[in-house]
N, C-alpha and C positions, 0 to 999 in steps of 0.2 A: 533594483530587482525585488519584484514582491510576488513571495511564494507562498502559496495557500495548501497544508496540510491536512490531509482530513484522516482520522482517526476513529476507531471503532470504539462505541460507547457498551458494546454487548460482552459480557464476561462469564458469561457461563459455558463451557463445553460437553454439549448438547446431554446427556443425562446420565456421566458419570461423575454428578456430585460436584467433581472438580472445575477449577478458574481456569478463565482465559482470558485476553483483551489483544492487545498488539505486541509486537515482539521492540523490545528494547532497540535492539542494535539495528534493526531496519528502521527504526527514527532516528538513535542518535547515528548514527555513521552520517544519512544524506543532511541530517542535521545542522553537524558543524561543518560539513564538505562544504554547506552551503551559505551557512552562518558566516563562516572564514572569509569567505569573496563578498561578505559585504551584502549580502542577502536580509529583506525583512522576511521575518516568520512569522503566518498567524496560523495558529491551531484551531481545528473546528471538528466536529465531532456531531452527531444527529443529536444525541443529549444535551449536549454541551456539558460544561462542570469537569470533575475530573473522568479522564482518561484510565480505562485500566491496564494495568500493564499484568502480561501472560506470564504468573511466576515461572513457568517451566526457562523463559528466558531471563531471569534471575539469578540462576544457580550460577554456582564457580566456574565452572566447566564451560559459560556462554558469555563470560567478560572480557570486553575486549576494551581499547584504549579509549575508546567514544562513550563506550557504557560507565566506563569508570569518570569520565569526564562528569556524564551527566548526573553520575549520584553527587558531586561534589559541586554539581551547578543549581544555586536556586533559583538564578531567573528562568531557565527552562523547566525545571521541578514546579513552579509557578506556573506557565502555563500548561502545562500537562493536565494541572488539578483544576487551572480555570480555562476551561475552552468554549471556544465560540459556540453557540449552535448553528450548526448548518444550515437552518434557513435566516440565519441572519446576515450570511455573508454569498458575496454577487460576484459573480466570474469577473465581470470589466474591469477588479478594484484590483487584480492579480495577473502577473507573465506567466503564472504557469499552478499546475496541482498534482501534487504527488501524495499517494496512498502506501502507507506502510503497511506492512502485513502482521504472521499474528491469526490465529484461530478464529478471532472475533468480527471478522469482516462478512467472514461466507454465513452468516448470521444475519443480523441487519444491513449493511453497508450494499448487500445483491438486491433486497426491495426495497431500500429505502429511496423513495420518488425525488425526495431533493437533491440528493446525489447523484443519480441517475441524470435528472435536471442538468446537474453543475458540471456534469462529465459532457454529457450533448454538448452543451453553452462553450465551455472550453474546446474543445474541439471545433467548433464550428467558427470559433474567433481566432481558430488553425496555433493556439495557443499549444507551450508542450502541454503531454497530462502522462504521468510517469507512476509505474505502478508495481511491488518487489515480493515477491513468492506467494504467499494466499490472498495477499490485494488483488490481483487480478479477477481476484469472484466478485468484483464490484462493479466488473464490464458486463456480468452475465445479459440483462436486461437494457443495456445503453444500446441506443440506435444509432447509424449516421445518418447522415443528408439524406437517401434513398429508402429511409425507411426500414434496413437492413440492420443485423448486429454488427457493433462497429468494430469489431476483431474479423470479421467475413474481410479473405484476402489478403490481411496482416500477418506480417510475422509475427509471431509472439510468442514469449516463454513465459510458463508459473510452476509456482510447486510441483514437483511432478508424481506422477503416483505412487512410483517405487519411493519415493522419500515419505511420501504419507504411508505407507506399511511400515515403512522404516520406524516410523514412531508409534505406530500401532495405533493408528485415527483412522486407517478406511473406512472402518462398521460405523465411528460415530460423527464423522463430518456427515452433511448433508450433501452433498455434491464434489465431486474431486476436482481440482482448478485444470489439471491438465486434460482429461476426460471434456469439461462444460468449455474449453477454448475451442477445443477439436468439433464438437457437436455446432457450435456457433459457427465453423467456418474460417477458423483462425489457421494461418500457416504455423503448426508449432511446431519449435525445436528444442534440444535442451544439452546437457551436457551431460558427466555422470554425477551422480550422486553426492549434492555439499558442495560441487566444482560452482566455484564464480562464472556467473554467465549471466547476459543481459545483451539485449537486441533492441533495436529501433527501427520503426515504419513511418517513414513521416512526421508527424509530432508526437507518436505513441510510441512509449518508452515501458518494456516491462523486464521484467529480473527472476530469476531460476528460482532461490533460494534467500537465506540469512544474508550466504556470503558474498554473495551479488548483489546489495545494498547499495556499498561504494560505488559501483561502476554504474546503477544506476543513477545516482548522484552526478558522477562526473558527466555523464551524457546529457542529463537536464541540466545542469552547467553550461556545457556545451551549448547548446538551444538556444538559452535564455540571453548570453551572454554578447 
């Protein structure tokens, strides 16, 4: 099993001064869920180099038993800080691609054309493509076969908007993930507020929140396996 993770290289959160990148435990959970079963990981990112990671998902309050794994792991700590560039790496070489979430997606990861690319390409190789709380703004712009947004007719869950006021990012996100699935066409549903939730369409895997990580993990498991 060779799984291709792609990772937001954009760290800023849009113009209050403060960081962002990807959220900790939405890498490590599907991580090692995946690591564990004997899975290759390559990490790639539009920059490549290191990965930021979204202090707000640092603090004590956001540590869980995978997070703590990973600070105490340096070969994953190694690839974090050295990752692929996305246009160096080709759908055929991979079973499948999962996008963690994290602030920093709905930034670069919505225009960036290679991803956009890699996500078509996967998809069309009916390959999984798995995607957990603000990853999903990385479908904004992917099309399927027909020319259409390829959420048109999918079930699909992401961050939902009451959890973006939740944390008080309406005003400064650029688009809301639940709002641009609904706009595209996507069947979406969600659960309440923080609740683990994650759905599947086909080979389209997406996830509610944080806590819905795992279970996106176990279902591209599932898939791949």
């Amino acid at each position: 099993m060779k799984i291709l993770f792609v990772l937001t290289s954009h760290d800023t959160l849009g113009d209050t001064g403060k960081k962002t990148g990807f959220w900790i435990e939405e890498f490590a959970n599907p991580y090692y869920t995946l690591l564990d079963k004997g899975a290759t990981i390559t990490l790639a990112t539009p920059k490549g180099g290191e990965a930021p990671i979204d202090p707000s998902s640092d603090t004590p309050d956001n540590q869980t038993a995978d997070t703590e794994r990973f600070k105490k792991d340096e070969t994953a700590q190694k690839k974090i800080k050295e990752t692929h560039k996305l246009t160096d790496v080709r759908a055929q070489d991979y079973d499948a691609v999962f996008y963690p979430g994290g602030h920093g997606p709905l930034w670069d990861l919505v225009d960036d054309k290679t991803s956009i690319k890699l996500i078509e390409t996967f998809n069309k190789q009916q390959k999984p493509i798995a995607f957990v709380c603000h990853a999903p703004a990385a479908l904004k712009n992917v099309k399927n076969a027909d020319g259409d947004a390829l959420v048109k007719g999918k079930k699909v869950t992401g961050f939902t908007n009451t959890e973006e006021e939740a944390v008080q990012l309406t005003n400064v996100v650029p688009f809301l993930v639940e709002d641009m699935l609904v706009e595209n066409g996507g069947i979406y549903s969600k659960k309440g507020d923080w609740e683990s939730y994650a759905i599947t369409d086909g080979n389209l895997i997406t996830g509610q929140n944080p806590a819905s990580s795992g279970l996106v993990a176990e279902k591209l498991m599932e898939m791949v396996q």
